[in-house]
C-alpha atoms as one frame of an Amber mdcrd trajectory, in Angstrom:
protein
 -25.416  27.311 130.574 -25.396  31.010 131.475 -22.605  33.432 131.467 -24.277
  34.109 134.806 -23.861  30.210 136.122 -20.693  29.646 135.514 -19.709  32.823
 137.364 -21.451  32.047 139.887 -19.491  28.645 140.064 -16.276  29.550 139.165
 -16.788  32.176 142.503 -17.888  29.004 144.939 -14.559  26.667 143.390 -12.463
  29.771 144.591 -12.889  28.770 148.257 -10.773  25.899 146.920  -7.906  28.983
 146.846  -8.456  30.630 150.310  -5.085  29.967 152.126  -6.408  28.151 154.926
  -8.174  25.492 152.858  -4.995  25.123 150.922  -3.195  24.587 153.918  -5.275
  22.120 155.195  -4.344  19.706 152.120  -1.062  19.815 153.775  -2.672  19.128
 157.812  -4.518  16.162 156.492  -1.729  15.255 154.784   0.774  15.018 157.971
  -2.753  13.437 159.412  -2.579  10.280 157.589   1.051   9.483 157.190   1.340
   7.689 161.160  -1.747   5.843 161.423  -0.828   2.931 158.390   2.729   2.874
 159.443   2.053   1.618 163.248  -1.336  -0.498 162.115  -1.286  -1.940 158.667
   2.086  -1.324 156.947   3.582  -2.594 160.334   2.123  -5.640 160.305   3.089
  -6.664 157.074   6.465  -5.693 157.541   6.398  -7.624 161.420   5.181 -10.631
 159.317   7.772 -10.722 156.440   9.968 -10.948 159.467   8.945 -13.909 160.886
   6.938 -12.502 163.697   3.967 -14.886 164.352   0.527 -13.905 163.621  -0.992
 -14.212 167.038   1.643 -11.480 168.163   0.624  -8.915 165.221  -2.883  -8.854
 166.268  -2.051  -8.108 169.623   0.353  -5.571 168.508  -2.350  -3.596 166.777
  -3.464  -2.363 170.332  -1.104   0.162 169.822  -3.869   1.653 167.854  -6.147
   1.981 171.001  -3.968   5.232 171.861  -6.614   6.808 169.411  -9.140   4.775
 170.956  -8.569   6.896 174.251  -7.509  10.583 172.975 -10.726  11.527 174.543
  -8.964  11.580 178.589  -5.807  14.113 177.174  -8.008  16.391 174.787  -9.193
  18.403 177.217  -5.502  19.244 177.708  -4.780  20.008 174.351  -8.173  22.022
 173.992  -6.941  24.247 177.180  -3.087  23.678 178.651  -0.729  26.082 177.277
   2.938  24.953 176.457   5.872  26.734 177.376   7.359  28.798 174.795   5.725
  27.304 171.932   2.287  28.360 172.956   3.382  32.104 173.349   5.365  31.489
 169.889   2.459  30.033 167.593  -0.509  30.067 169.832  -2.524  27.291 171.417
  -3.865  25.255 168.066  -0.314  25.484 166.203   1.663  24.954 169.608   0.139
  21.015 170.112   0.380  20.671 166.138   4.248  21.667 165.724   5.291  19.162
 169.055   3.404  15.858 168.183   4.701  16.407 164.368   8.149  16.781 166.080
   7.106  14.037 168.388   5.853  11.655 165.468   8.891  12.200 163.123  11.929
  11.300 165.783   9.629   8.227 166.585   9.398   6.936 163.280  13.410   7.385
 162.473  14.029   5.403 165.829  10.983   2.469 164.386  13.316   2.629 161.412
  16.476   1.992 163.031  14.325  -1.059 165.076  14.914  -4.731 163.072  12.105
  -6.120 164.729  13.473  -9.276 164.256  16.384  -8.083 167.197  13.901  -6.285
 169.002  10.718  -6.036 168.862  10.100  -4.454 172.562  12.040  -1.277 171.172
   9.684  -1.293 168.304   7.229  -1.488 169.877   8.342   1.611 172.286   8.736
   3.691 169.371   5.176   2.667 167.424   3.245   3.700 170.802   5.117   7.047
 170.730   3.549   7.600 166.872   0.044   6.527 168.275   0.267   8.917 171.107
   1.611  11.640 169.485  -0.920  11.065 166.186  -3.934  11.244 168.314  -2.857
  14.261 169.971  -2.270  16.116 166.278  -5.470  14.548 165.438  -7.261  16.840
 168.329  -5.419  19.836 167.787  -6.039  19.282 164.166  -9.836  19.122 164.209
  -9.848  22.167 166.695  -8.043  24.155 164.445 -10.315  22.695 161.632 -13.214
  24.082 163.257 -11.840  27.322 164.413  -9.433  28.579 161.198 -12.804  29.688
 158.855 -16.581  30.787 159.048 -19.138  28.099 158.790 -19.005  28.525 154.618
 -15.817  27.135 154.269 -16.123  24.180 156.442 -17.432  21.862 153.930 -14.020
  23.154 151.487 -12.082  22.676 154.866 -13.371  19.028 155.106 -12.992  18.351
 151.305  -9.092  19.302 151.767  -8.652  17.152 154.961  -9.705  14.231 153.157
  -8.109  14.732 150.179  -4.434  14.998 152.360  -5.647  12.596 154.655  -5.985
   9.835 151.669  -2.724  10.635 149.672  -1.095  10.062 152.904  -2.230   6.620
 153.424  -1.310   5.575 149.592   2.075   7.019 150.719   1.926   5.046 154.335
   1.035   1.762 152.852   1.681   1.571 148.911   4.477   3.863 149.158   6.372
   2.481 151.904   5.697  -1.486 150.301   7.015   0.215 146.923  10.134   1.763
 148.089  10.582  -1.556 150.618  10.083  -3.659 147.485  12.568  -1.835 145.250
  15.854  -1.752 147.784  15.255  -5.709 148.541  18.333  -7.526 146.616  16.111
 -10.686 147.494  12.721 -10.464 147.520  12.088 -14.188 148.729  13.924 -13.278
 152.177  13.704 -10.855 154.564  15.700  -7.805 154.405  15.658  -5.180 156.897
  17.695  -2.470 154.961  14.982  -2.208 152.887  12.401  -1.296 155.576  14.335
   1.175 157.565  14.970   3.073 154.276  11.218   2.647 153.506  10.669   4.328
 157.134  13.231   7.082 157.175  11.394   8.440 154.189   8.301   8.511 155.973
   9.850  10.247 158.918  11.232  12.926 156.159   7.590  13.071 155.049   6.048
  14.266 157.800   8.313  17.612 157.250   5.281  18.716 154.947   2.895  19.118
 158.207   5.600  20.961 159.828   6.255  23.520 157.033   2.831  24.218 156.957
   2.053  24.793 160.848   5.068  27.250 160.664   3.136  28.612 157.815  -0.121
  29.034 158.610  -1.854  31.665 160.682  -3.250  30.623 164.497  -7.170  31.037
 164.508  -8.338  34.093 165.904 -11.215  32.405 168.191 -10.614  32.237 171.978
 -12.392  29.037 173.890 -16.388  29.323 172.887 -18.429  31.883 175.041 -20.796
  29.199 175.704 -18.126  27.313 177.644 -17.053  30.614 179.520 -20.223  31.030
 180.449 -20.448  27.845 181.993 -17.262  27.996 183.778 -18.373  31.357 185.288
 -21.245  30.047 186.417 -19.770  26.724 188.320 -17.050  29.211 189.919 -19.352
  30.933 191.642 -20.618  27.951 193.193 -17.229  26.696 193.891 -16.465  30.341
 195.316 -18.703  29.781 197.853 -17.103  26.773 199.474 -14.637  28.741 201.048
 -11.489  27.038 199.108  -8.203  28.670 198.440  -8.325  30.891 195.707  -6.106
  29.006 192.771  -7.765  25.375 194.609 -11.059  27.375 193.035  -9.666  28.683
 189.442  -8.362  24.714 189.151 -11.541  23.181 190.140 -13.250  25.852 187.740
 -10.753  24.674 184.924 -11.438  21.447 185.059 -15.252  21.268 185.260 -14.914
  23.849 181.919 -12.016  21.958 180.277 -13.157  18.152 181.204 -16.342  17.887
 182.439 -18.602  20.223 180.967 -18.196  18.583 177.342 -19.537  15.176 178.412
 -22.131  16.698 180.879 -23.557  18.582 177.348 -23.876  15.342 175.516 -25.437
  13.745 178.329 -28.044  16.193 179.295 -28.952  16.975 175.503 -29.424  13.008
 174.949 -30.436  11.862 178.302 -30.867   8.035 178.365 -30.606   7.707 175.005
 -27.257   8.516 175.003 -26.377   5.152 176.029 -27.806   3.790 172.776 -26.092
   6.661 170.711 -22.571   5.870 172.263 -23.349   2.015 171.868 -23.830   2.722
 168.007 -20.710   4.868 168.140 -18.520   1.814 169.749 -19.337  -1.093 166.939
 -20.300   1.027 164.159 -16.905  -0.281 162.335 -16.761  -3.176 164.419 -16.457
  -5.465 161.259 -14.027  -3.435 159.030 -11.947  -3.012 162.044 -11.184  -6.376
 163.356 -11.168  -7.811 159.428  -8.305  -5.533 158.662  -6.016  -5.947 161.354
  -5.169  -9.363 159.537  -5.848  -8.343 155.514  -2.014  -7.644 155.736  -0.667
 -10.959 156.925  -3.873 -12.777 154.905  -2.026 -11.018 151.750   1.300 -12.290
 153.049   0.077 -16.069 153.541  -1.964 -16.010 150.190   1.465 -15.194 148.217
   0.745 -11.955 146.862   3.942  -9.744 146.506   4.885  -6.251 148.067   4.275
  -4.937 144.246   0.665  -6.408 144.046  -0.423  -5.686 147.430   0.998  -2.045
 146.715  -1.058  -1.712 143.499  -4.160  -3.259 144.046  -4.870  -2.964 147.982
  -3.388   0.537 148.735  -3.622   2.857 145.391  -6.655   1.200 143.657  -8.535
   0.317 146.909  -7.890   3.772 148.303  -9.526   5.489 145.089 -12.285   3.016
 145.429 -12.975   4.486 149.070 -12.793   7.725 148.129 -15.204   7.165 145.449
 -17.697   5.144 148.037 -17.384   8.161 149.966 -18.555  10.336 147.124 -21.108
   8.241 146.190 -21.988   7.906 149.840 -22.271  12.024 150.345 -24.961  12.007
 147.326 -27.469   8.937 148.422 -27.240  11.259 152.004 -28.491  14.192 150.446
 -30.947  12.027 148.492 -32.038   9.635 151.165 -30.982  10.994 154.373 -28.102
   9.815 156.959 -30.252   6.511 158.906 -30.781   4.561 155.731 -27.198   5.383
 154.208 -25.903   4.490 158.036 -27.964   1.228 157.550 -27.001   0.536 153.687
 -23.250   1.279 155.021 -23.431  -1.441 157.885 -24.990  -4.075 155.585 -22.146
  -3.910 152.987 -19.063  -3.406 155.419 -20.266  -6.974 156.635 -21.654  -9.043
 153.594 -18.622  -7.589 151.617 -16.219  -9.402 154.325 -17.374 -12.592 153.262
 -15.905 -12.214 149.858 -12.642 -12.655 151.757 -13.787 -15.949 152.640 -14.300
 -17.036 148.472 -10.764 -15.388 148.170  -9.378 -17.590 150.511 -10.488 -20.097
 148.923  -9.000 -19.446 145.805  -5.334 -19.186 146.954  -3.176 -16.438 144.996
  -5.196 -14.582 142.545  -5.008 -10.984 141.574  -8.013 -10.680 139.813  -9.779
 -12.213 142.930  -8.006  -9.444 144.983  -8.813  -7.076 142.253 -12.769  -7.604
 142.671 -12.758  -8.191 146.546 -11.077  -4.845 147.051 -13.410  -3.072 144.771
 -16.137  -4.131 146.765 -15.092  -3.751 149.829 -13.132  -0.277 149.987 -16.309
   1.203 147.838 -18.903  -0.002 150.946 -16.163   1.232 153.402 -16.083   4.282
 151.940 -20.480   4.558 151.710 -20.213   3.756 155.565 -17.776   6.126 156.425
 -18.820   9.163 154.395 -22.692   8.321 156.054 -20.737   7.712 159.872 -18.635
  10.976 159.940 -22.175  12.902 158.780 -24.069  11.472 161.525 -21.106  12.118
 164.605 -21.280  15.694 162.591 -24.113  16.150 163.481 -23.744  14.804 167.060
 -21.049  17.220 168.021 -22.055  20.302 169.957 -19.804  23.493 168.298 -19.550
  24.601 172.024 -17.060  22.038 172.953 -16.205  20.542 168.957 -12.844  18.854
 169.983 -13.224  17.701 173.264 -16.740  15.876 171.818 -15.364  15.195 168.239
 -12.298  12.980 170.173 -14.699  11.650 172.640 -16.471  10.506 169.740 -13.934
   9.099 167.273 -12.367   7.436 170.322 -14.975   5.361 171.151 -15.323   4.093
 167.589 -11.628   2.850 167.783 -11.725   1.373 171.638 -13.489  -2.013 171.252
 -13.325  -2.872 167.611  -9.146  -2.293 168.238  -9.711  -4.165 171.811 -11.430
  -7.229 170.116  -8.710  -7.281 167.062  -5.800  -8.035 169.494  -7.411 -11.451
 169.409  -7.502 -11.713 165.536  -4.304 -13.575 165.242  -5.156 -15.973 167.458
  -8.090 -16.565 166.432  -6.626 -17.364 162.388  -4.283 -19.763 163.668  -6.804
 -21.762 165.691  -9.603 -21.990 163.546  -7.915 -20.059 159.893  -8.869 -17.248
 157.685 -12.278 -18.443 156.102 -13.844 -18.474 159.505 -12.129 -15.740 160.886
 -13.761 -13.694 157.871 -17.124 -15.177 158.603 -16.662 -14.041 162.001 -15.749
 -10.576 161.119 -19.382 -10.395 158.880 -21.692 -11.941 161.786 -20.077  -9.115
 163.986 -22.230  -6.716 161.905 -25.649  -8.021 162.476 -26.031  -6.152 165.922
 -24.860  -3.223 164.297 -27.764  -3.152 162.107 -30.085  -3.478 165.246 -28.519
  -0.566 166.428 -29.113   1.923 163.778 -32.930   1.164 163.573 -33.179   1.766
 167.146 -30.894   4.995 167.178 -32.978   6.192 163.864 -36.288   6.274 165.920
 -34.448   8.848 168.486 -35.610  12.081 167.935 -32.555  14.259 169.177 -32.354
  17.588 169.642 -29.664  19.524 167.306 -26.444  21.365 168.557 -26.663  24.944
 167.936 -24.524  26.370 165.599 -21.024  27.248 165.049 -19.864  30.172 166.555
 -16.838  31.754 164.634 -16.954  35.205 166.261
């Protein structure tokens, strides 16, 4: 290799250094710390306490506050807040109040024994969800608006990278530092969890540091949208309204209506079939997962192994699926990665049914996990390149939460049931279940593959 080459890579690794793509390490970071801790890591903790199953799985409708972050991100994408926005600007305003927002409602889910009361705990989870999908939108605004079009893919990278380090924390971390403080491991101890949780809540200190930190994105709401708001208020000017009854009405079509109405008229009918795919995409790794937790719990395994194997090992796995997933895109192209993705999210649920079977056995967890956070991670890497692509730059976070929203609603809707569904019928069906979901999926993405859709433009950083 070329003195030459390696220059020239050693100067495209250096966009690895530019501030904002370091500071996004820390954003994805604060990112992935809630969403565990009121889904996953809550539900093993709700079951160690006694609580039945059929409650847990309708306590993980909590999650369907990021299932409808589409209705408030106009809001965020627009509404200015007092003070703050005039202190840190519009992106970093929403950012530093639903960190704020997130950490005081995970010290008061600490200082919740579920076992006493579980209506205050569940009070305080909904409070995370809310406030997580609202960072979420401000987060991929300010994602899309912080660097030119060069450094998006370095901006991306980062996210990840945060977003995944969080989750180990969220879920092996929290079952680690739970597992360590219990005197008795065989009973339930509460100490032990609300010292797990206050460390979480101290956590999420890193996203705030870093949105005090960072610079607001000089990029004012797209000219595309301005133009379109100009041109609905002078239609609206013409209907002889009070004057601030016209700026609202012109607001609102720009801030809440316009984004859909893009989507719509760029897809026509066929955006039915688009946002169908959207909704069950995940449909199977969804509703499965709501009860892995409690399936751990029941099999035997320990706070240790669950820790180990399920949340550091499987997480690496799913980063490497996604890897592997990124380079069979570029080689094969997004439809037959989205179809290879929806084949293996289901057929690898049914190794859940074998381990079932087999009672408590790590190196049955060991190989089911391997499996099935590698295919989760192929599917993902090929789903977030397709709703990419999907996403008009015009209106990128108003679309982009529209988007990710509808992924969440039904699969989360349909997992409320899970729990009831395991104690009338038990885990190896429930599993099976969770695999035949997938079929229509499949269906789906030959259809949606035959669309020939035309392209957003591009990004517009100026």
């Amino acid at each position: 290799m070329s003195n030459t080459t390696v220059a020239n890579w050693l100067s495209v690794c250096r966009i690895y250094a530019h501030p904002r793509v370091v500071g996004m390490l820390a954003l994805g970071f604060s990112a992935g710390l809630p969403l565990l801790l009121i889904l996953g890591t809550l539900s093993f903790w709700l079951r160690e306490a006694g609580i039945d199953r059929a409650t847990i799985g309708h306590l993980s409708w909590i999650g369907l506050a990021y299932g409808f972050k589409w209705m408030w991100s106009p809001l965020v994408d627009r509404l200015p807040l007092p003070l703050l926005t005039r202190w840190l600007g519009r992106r970093r305003a929403w950012l530093l109040l639903s960190q704020i927002t997130i950490t005081i409602a995970l010290i008061g889910m600490a200082n919740t024994d579920p076992l006493l009361n579980l209506s205050h705990m569940v009070f305080f989870a909904l409070a995370v969800a809310f406030a997580s999908a609202t960072q979420d939108i401000a987060l991929d605004a300010y994602r899309i608006e912080a660097v030119e079009l060069r450094l998006q893919g370095a901006m991306a990278a980062t996210y990840q990278a945060g977003y995944r380090l969080a989750m180990i924390l969220a879920s092996a971390g929290v079952l680690w530092i739970a597992a360590s403080l219990d005197a008795s491991p065989s009973e339930y101890d509460y100490q032990s969890w609300r010292m797990a949780y206050l460390v979480m809540a101290a956590s999420m200190a890193v996203g705030i540091a870093t949105t005090l930190i960072i610079r607001e994105p000089d990029v004012s709401i797209n000219h595309l949208a301005l133009e379109n708001e100009k041109q609905v208020g002078r239609v609206i000017a013409g209907w002889n309204l009070n004057i601030h009854v016209i700026r609202l009405l012109t607001w609102l079509y720009g801030a809440m209506v316009a984004p859909f109405q893009n989507f719509i008229v760029r897809h026509g009918y066929h955006a039915i079939l688009i946002l169908t795919l959207i909704a069950v995409y995940r449909i199977s790794d969804v509703v499965m997962g709501v009860m892995s937790n409690p399936f751990y719990v029941d099999m035997g395994y320990t706070k240790d192994e669950v820790a180990t194997v399920s949340k550091v090992y499987g997480v690496i796995m799913t980063i490497m699926g996604a890897a592997i997933g990124g380079v069979l895109i570029a080689r094969l192209g997004v439809f037959k990665i989205l179809f290879l993705g929806a084949v293996l999210s289901a057929a690898t649920n049914l190794l859940f049914v074998w381990l079932s079977m087999r009672g408590h056995d790590v190196v049955g967890l060991i190989f089911t996990i391997s499996a099935d956070n590698l295919s989760a991670g192929i599917a993902s890497a090929a789903f977030i390149t397709y709703l990419s692509g999907l996403t008009n730059s015009a209106y990128s976070a108003t679309q982009y939460a529209l988007f990710s929203s509808i992924m969440l609603l039904l699969p989360k809707f349909i997992a409320g049931f899970s729990g009831q569904f395991v104690d009338a019928y038990g885990y190896a069906l429930f599993f099976s279940g969770t695999a035949l979901l997938g079929v229509p999926v499949l269906v789906l993405v030959w259809l949606v593959g035959r669309i020939e859709f035309k392209a957003p433009p591009p990004a517009d950083h100026s």
